[in-house]
C-alpha positions as a Markdown table, in Angstrom:
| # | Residue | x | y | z |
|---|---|---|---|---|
| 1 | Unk | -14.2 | 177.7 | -125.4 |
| 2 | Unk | -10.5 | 178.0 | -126.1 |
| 3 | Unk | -8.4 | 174.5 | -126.1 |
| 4 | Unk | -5.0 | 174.5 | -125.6 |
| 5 | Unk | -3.9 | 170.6 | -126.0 |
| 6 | Unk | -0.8 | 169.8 | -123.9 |
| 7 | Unk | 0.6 | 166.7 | -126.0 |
| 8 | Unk | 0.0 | 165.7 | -129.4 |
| 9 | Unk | 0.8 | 162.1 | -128.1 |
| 10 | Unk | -0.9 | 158.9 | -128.3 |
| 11 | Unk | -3.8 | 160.5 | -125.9 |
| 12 | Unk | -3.7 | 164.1 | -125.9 |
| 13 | Unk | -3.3 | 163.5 | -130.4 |
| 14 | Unk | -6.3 | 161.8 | -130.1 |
| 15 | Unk | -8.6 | 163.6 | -127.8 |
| 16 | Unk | -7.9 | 166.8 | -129.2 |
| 17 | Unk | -7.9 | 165.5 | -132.7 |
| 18 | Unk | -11.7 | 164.4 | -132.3 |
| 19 | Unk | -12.9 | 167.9 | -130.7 |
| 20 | Unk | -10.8 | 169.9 | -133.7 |
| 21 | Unk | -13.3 | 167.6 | -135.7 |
| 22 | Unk | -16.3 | 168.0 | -133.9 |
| 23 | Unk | -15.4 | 172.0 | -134.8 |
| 24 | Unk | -14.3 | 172.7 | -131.6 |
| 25 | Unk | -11.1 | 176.0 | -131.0 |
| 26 | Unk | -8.1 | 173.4 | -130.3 |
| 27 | Unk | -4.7 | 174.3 | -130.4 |
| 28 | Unk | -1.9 | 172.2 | -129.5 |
| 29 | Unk | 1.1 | 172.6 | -127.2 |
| 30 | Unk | 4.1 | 171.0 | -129.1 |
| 31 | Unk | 7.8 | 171.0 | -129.4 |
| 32 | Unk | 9.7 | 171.7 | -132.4 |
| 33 | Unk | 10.3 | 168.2 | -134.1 |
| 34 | Unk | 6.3 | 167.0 | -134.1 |
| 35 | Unk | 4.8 | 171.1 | -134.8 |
| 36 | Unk | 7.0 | 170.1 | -137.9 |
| 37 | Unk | 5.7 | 166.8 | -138.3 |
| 38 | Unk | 2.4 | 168.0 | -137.8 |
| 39 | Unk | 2.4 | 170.6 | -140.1 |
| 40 | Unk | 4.1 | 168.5 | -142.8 |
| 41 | Unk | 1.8 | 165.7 | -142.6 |
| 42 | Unk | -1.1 | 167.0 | -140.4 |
| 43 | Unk | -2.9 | 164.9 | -137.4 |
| 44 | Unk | -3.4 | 161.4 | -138.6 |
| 45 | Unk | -5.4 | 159.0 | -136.3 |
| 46 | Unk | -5.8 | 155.3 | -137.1 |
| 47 | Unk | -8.9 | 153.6 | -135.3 |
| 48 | Unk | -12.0 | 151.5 | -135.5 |
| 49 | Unk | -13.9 | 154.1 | -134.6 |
| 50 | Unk | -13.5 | 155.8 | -137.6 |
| 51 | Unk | -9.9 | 157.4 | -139.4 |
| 52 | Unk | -9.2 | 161.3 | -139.9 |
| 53 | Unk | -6.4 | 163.2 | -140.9 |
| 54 | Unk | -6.8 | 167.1 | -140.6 |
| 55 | Unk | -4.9 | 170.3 | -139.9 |
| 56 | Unk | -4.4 | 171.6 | -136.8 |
| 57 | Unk | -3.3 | 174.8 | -134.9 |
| 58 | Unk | -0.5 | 174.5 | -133.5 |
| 59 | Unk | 1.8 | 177.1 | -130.5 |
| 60 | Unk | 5.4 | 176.6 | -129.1 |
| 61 | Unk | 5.3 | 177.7 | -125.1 |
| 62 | Unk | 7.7 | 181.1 | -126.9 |
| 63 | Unk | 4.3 | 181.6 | -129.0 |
| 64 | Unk | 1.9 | 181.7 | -125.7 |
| 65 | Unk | 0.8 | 185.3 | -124.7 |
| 66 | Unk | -2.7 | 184.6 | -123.4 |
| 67 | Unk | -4.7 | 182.4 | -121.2 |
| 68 | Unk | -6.9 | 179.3 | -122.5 |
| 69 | Unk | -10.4 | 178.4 | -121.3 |
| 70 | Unk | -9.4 | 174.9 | -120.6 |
| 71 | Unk | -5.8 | 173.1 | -120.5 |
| 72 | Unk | -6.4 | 169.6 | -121.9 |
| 73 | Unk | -3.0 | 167.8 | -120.3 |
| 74 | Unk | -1.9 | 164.8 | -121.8 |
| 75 | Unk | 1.5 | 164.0 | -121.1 |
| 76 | Unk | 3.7 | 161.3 | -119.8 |
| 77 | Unk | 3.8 | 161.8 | -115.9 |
| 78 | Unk | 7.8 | 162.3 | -116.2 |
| 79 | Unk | 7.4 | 164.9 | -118.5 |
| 80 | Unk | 4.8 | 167.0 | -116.0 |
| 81 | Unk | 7.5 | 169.8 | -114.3 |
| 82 | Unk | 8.5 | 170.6 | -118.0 |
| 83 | Unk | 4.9 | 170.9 | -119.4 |
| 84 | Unk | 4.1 | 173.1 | -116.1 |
| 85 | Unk | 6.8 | 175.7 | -117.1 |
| 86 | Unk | 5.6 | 175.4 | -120.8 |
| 87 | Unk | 2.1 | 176.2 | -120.5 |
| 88 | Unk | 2.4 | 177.8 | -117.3 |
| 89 | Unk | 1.9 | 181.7 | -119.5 |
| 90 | Unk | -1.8 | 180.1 | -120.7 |
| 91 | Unk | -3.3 | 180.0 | -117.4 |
| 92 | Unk | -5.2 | 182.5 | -116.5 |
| 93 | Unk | -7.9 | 183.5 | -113.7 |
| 94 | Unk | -10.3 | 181.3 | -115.1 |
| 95 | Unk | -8.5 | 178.6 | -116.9 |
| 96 | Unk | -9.6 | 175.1 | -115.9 |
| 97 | Unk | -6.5 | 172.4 | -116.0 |
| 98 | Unk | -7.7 | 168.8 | -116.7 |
| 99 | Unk | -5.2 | 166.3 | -116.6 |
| 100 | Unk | -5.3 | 162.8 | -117.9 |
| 101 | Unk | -2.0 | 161.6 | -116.7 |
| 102 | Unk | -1.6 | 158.5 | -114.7 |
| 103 | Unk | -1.6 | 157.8 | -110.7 |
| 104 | Unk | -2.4 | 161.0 | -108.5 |
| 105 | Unk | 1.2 | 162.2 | -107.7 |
| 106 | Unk | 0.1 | 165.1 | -110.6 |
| 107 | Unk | -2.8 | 166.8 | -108.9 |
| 108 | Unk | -0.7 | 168.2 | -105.9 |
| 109 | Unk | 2.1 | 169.4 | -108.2 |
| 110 | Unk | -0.3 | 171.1 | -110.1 |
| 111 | Unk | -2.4 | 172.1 | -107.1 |
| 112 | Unk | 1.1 | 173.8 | -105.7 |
| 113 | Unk | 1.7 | 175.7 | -109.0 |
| 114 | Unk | -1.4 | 176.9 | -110.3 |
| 115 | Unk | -3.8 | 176.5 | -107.2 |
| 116 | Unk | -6.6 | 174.1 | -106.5 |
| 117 | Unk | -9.1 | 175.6 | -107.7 |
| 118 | Unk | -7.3 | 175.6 | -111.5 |
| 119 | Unk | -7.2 | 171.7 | -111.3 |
| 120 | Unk | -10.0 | 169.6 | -112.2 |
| 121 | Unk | -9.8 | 165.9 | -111.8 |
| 122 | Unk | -10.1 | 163.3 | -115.2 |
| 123 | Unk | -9.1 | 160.0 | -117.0 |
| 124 | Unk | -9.5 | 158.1 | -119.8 |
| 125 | Unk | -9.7 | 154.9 | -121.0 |
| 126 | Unk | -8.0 | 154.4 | -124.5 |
| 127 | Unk | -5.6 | 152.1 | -125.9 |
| 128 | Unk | -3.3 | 154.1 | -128.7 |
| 129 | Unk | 0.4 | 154.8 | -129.5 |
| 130 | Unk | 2.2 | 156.9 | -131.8 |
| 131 | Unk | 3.7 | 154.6 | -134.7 |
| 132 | Unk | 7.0 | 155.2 | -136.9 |
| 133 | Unk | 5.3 | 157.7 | -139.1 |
| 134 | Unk | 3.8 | 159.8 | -136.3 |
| 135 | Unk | 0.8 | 158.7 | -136.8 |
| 136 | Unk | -2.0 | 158.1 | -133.6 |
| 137 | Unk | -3.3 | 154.5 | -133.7 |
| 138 | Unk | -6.1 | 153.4 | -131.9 |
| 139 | Unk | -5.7 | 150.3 | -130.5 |
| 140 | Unk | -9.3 | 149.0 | -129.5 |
| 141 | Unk | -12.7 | 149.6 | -128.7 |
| 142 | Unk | -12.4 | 152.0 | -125.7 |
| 143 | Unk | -12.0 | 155.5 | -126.1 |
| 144 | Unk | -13.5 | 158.3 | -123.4 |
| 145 | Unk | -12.9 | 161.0 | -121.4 |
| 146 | Unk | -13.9 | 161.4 | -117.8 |
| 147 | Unk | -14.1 | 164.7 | -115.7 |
| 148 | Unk | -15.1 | 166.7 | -112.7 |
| 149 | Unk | -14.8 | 169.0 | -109.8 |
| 150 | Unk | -12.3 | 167.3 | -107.2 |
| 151 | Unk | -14.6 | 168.6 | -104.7 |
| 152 | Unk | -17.3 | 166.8 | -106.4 |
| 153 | Unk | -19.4 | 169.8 | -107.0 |
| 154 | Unk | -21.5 | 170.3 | -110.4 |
| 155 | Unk | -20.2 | 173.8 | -110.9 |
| 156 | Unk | -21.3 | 176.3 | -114.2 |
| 157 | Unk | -18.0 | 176.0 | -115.1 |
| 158 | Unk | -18.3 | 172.3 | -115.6 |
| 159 | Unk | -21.7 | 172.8 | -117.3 |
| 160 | Unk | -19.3 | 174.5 | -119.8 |
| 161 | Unk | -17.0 | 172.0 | -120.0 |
| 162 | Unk | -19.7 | 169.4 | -120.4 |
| 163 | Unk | -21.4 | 171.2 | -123.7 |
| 164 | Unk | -17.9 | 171.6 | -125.3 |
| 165 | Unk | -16.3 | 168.1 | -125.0 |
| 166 | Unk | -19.8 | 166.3 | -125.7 |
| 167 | Unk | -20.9 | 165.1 | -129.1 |
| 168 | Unk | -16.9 | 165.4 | -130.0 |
| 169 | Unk | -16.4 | 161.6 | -131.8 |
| 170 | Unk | -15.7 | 159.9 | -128.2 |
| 171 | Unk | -17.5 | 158.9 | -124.9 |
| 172 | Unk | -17.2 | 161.8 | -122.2 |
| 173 | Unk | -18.8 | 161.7 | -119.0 |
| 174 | Unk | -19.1 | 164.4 | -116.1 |
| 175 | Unk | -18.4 | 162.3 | -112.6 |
| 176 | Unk | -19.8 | 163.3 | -109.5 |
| 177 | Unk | -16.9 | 161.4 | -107.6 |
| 178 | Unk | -13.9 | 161.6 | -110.0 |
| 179 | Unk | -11.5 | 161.1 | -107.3 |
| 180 | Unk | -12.5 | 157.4 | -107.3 |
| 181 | Unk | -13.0 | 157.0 | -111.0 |
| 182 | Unk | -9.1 | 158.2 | -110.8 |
| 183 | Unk | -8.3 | 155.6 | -108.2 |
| 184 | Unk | -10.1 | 152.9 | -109.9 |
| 185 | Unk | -8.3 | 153.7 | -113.1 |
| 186 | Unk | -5.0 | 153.5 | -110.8 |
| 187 | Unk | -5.3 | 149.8 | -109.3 |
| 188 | Unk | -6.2 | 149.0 | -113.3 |
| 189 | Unk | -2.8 | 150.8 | -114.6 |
| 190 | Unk | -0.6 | 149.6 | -111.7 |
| 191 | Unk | -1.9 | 146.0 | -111.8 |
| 192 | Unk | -1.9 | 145.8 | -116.1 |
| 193 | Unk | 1.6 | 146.8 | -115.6 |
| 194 | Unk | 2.9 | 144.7 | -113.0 |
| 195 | Unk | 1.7 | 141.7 | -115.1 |
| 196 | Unk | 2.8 | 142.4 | -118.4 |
| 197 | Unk | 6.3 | 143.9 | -117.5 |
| 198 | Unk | 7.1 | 141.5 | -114.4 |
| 199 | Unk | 6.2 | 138.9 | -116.3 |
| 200 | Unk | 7.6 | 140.4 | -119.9 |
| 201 | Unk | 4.0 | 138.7 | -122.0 |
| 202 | Unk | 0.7 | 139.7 | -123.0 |
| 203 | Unk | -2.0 | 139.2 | -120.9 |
| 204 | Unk | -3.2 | 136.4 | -123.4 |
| 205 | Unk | 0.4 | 134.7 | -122.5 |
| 206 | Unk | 0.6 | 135.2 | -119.3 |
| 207 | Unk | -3.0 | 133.8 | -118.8 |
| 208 | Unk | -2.0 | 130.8 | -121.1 |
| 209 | Unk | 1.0 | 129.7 | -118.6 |
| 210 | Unk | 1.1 | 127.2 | -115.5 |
| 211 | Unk | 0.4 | 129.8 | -112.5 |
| 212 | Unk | -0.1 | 132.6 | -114.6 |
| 213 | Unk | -3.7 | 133.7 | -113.9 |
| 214 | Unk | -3.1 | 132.9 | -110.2 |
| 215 | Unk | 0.1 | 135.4 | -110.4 |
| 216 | Unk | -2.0 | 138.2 | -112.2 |
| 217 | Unk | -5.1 | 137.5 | -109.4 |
| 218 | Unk | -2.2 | 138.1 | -106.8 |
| 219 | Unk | -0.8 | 141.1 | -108.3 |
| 220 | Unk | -4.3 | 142.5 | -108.3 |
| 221 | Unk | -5.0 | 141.9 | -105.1 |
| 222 | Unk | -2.0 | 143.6 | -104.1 |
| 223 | Unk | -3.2 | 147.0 | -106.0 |
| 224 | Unk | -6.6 | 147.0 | -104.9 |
| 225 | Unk | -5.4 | 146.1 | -101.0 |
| 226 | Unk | -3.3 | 149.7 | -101.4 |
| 227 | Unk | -6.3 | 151.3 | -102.9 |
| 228 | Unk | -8.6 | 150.2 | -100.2 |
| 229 | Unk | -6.7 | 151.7 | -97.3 |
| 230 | Unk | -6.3 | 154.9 | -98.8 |
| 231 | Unk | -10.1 | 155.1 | -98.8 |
| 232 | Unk | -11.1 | 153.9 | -102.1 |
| 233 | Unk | -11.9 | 150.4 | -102.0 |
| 234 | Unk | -12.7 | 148.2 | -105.3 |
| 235 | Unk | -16.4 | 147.1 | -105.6 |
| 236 | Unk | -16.6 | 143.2 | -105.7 |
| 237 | Unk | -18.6 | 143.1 | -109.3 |
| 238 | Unk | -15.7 | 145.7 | -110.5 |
| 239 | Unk | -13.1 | 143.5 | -109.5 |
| 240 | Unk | -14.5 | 140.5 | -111.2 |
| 241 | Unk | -14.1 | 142.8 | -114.6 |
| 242 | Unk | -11.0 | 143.5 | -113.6 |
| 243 | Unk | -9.9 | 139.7 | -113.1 |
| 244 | Unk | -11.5 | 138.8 | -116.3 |
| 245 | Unk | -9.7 | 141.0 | -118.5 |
| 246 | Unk | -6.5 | 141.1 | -117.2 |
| 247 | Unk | -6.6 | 136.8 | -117.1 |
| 248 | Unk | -8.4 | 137.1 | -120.3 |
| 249 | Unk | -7.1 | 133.9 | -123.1 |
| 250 | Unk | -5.7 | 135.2 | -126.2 |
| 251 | Unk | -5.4 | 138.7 | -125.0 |
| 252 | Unk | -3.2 | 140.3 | -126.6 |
| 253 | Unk | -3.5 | 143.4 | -123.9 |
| 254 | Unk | -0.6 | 145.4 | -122.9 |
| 255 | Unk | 0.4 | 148.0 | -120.9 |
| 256 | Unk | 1.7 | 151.7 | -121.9 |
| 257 | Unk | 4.5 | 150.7 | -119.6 |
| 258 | Unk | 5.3 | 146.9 | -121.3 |
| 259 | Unk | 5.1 | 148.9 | -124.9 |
| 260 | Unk | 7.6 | 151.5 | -123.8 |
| 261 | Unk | 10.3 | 148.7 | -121.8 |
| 262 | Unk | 10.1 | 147.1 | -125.5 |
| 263 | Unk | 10.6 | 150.7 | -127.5 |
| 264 | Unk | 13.8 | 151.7 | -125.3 |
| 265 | Unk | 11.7 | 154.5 | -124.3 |
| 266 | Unk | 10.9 | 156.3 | -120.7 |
| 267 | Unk | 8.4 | 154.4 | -118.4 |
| 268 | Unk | 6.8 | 156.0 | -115.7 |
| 269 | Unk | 7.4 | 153.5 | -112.9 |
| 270 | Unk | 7.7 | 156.1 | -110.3 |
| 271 | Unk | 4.1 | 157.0 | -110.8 |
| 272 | Unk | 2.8 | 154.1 | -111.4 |
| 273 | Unk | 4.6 | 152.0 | -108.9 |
| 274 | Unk | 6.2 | 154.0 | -107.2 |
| 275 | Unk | 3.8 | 156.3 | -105.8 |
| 276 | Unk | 0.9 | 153.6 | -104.9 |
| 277 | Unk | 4.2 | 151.7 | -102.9 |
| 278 | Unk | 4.9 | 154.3 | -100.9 |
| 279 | Unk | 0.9 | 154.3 | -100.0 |
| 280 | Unk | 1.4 | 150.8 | -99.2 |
| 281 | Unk | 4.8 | 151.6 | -97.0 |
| 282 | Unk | 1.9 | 154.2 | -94.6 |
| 283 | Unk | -0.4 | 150.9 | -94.2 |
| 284 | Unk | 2.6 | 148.4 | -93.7 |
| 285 | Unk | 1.0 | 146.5 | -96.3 |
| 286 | Unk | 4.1 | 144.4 | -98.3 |
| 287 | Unk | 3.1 | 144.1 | -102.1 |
| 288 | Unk | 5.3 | 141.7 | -102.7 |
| 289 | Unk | 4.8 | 140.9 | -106.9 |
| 290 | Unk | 4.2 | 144.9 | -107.4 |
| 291 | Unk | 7.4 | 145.8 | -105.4 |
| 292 | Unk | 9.4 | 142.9 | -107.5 |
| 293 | Unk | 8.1 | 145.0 | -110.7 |
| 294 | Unk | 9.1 | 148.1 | -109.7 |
| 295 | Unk | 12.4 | 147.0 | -109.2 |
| 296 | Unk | 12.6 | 145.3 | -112.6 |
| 297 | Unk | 12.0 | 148.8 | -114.0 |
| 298 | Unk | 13.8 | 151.1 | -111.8 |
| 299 | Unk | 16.8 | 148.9 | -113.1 |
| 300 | Unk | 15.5 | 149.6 | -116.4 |
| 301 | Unk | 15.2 | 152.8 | -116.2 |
| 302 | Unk | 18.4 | 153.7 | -114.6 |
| 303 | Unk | 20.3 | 151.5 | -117.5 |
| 304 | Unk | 18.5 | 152.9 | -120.2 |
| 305 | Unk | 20.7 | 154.8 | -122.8 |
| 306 | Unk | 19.4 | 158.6 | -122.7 |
């Protein structure tokens, strides 16, 4: 199977570092400054789970003449209309697209340029950022890979999928109900984010503070509330996990979003935040603490230097 990597980022870097690895046929979509960087120093990855530094393939979107098996897209959500005209010449007939950007604004823009049937539905769960030297670093215990039809059907070409991406250096699983894994993963992003930025600490800090853990149970209330009226409620026992770690003492958890407000960089509030309010604006349901954050990083955004 033939891997085109969209993103040598935190995520897509780290993925598609582990199948090259494994042995797998991955090439990686990248622009001019990290091909370099890339080719200078090679794909470095920093992380519990074991390091590795290799050589890669790399393409630039000129360099694309033919299609890929599978599209392994793993960019920041405000980057997506970009990456679409990019790596739009490597889809083919059969080319499967599986995203692991945040939220679910994504899958119709995807849907509405390549068709449905190209997009398959996916997330992780991994906590990494690129460092100073360009460097992937791996920044806990969790690192896999989630996938399936949208439809929910076990198709053969999924049965394909599942024999390249397993045994790879990370935990991958074939879902039967992705849709909800994506959802789940959603109310998790929106709510880690609304705590950490909002509140400008680590969940360890906040959780340490008078009202803190009350704020954060509140703020994931709110998330899961939006989530359950679009049709994908949050089991009781899940969020009790939920609770625990994002209250948790001495945490030093952040969000992607908190990491870049501190960088100066891009953070994607409108498809975070954004997106799941106007869900809650359909309900009439008020959000009031996950509103507040948007705000606090629209204003960000709109102020930051470009």
């Amino acid at each position: 199977m033939r891997i085109l990597v969209v993103g040598a980022g935190a995520v897509g870097g780290y993925f598609g570092g582990r199948l090259a690895a494994a042995g797998r046929d991955v090439t990686f979509l990248v622009r001019s400054g990290r091909a370099a960087q890339l080719q200078r120093d090679g794909l470095r990855i920093v992380s519990p789970s074991g390091d590795l530094a290799l050589t890669v393939k790399t393409i630039s979107a000129a360099g694309l003449a033919a299609p890929y098996d599978l599209i392994l897209l793993a960019v920041k959500a405000y980057t997506l209309e970009a990456a679409m005209q990019d790596f739009a010449p490597a889809v083919g007939p059969g080319t499967m697209i599986l995203p692991l950007l945040n939220g679910m604004r994504h899958i119709g823009a995807l849907a509405a340029r390549f068709g449905a049937n190209a997009v398959l539905g996916g997330t992780s769960h991994i906590s990494a950022d690129l460092d100073a030297d360009g460097r992937i670093v791996h920044l806990g215990a969790l690192e896999d890979l989630n996938y399936g039809e949208l439809s929910g059907e076990r198709t053969l070409r999924l049965q394909a999928l599942e024999a390249a991406l397993a045994h790879a250096g990370f935990g991958d699983t074939l879902s039967p109900d992705i849709t909800a894994l994506m959802w789940r993963k959603w109310v998790v992003l929106a709510s880690l984010g609304s705590i950490t930025c909002l509140l400008r600490g680590t969940i360890g800090e906040v959780a340490s503070t008078p009202r803190g853990v009350a704020t954060a149970h509140a703020i994931v209330a709110e998330c899961a509330a939006i989530a359950a009226a679009e049709g994908y409620p949050t089991a009781a026992t899940e969020l009790e996990r939920m609770h625990d770690r994002l209250t948790r003492q001495g945490s030093d958890l952040t969000a992607s979003m908190y990491r870049d407000l501190h960088k100066g960089a891009p953070v994607e509030v409108d498809q975070i935040l954004g997106d799941l309010l106007d869900r809650a604006d359909r309900h009439s349901l008020q959000a009031p603490l996950v509103r507040a954050a948007f705000v606090q990083l629209s204003i960000y955004e709109k102020s930051r230097p470009v």
